[in-house]
C-alpha positions as CSV (number, residue, x, y, z in Angstrom):
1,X,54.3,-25.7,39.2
2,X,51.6,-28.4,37.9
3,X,52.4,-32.2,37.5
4,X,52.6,-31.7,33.9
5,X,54.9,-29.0,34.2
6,X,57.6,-31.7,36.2
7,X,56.7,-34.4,33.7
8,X,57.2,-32.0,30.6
9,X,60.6,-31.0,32.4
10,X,61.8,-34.9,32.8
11,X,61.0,-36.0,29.7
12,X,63.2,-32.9,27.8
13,X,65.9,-33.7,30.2
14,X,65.7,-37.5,29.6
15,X,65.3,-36.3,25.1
16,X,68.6,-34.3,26.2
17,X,70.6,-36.9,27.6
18,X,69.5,-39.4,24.5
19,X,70.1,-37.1,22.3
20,X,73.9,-36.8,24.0
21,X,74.1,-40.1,24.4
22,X,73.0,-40.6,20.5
23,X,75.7,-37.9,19.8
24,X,78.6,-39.4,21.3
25,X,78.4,-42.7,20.8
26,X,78.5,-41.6,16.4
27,X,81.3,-39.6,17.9
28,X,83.2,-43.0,19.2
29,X,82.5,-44.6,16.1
30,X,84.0,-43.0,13.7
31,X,88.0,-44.3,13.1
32,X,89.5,-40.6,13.1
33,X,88.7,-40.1,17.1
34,X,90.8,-42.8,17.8
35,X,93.6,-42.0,15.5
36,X,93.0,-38.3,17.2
37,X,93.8,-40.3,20.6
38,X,96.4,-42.1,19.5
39,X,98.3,-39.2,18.4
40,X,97.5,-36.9,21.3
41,X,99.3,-40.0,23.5
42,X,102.3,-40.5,21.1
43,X,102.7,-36.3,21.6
44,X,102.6,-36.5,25.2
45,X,104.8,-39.0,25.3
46,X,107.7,-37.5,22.6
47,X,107.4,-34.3,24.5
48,X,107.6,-36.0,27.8
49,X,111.3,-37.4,26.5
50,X,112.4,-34.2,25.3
51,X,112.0,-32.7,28.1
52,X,113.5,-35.6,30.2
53,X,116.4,-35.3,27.6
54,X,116.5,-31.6,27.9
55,X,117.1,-32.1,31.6
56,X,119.7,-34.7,31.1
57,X,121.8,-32.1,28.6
58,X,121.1,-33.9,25.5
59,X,120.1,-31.0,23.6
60,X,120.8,-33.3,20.1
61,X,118.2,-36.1,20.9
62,X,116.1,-33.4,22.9
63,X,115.4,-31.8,19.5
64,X,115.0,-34.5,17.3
65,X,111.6,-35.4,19.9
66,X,110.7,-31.7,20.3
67,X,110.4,-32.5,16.1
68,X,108.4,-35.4,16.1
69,X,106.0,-33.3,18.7
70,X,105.5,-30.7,16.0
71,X,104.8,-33.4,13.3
72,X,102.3,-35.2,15.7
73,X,100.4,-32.5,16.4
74,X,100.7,-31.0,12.4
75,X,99.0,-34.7,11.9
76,X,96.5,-34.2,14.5
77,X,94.9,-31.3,13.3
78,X,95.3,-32.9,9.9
79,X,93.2,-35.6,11.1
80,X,90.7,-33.6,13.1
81,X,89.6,-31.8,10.2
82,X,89.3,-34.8,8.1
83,X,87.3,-36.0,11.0
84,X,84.8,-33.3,11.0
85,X,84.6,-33.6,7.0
86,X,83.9,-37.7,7.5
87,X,81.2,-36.8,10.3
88,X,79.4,-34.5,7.9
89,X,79.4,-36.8,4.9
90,X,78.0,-39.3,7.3
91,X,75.9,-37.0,8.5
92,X,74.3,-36.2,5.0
93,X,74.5,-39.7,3.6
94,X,71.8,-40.1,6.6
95,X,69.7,-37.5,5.7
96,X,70.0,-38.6,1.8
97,X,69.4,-42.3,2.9
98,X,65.8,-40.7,4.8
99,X,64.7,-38.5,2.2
100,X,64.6,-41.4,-0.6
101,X,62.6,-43.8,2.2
102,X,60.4,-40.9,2.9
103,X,60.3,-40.5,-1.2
104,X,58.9,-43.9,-1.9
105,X,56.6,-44.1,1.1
106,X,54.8,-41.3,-0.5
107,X,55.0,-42.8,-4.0
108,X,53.9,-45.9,-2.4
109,X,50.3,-43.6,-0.9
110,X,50.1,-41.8,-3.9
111,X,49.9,-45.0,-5.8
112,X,47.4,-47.2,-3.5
113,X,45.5,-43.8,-3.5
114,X,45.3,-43.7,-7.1
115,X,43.8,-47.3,-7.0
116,X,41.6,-46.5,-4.4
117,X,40.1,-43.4,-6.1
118,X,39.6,-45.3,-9.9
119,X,38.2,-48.8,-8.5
120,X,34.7,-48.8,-9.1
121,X,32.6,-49.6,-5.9
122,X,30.9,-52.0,-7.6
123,X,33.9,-54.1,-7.9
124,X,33.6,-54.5,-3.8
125,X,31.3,-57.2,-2.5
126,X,29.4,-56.7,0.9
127,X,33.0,-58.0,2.4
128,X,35.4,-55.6,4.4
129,X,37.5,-55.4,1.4
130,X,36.5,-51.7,0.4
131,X,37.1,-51.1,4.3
132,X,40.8,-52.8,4.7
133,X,41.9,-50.9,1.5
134,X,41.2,-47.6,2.7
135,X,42.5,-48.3,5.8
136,X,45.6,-49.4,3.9
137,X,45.4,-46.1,2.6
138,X,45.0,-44.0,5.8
139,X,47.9,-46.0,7.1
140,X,50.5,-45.1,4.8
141,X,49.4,-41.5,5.4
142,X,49.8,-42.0,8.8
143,X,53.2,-43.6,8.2
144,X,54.4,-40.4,6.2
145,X,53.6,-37.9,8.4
146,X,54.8,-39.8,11.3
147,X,58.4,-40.4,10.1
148,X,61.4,-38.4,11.4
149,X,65.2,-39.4,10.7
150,X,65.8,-42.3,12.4
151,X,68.3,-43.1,15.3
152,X,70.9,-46.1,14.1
153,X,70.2,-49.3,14.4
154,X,72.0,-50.8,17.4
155,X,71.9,-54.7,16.3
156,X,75.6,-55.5,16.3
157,X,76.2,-53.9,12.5
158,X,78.7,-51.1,13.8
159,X,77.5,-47.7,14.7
160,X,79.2,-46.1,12.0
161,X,76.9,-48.5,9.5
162,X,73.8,-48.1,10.3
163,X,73.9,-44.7,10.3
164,X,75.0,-44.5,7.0
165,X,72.4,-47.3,5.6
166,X,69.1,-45.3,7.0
167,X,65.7,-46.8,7.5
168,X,63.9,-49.6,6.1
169,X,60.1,-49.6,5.8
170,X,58.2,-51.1,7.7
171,X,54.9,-51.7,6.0
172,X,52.4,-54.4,6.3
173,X,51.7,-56.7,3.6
174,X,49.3,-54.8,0.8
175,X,46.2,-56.5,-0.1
């Protein structure tokens, strides 16, 4: 196999493992995977002493943890699937948040293109004004059919935050 076929291979593993990485840590930040945690320890633990009771002939207190096992894990998969219904409202607040930033980049092109096409050459002097606005122009073309959804921010604002508050743009200063 070519160079380009190794290189092509390393850089779709390295996309995998960001991508993972990307994954898991949204995963950590969301409040219900702890909780989920916390609960699968509290259930370990109450069965643990039933069955420690058990042994001991305590059949009483034996049960009475054997119940608060089942109402741990009732609340665990009570909390998983609110879990999985707070990830995919984050999930689509994200996409939401990206659509309306890709909506006003392409209000903001159709709008400088608009200008462009009714100024009047004329208007221009022999400077590189005429020039610099169309390049404006080209640039916020570029900028729209460049965009994808953006990765969270990672700039101390909590995971969980940035993903829900999107992109800004990042456009230079219009003439």
């Amino acid at each position: 196999m070519s160079d380009g076929g190794n290189t092509l291979k390393i850089f779709k593993i390295k996309q995998f493992f960001r991508k993972a990485k990307y994954r898991v840590s949204l995963i950590f930040s969301f409040p219900h995977f702890w909780i989920c945690i916390l609960i699968i320890l509290l259930a370990i633990v109450s069965l643990w002493i039933s069955h420690v009771l058990y042994r001991s002939h305590q059949d009483f207190l034996s049960s009475i943890f054997a119940n608060i096992f089942a109402g741990l894990v009732t609340g665990l998969i009570i909390c998983l699937l609110s879990g999985v219904k707070q990830f995919y409202i984050a999930k689509l607040k994200n996409k939401k948040n990206w659509l309306e930033h890709i909506r006003t980049m392409v209000s903001d092109y159709i709008d400088l293109y608009h200008k462009l096409t009714e100024k009047q050459f004329t208007t221009f002097d022999a400077t590189e004004e005429l020039f610099d606005f169309i390049y404006d122009v080209g640039s916020h073309a570029n900028w729209i059919n460049g965009k994808r959804p953006p990765p969270p921010n990672m700039d101390g604002g909590g995971l969980f935050i940035s993903y829900l508050a999107g992109h800004r743009a990042r456009y230079p200063v219009d003439r």
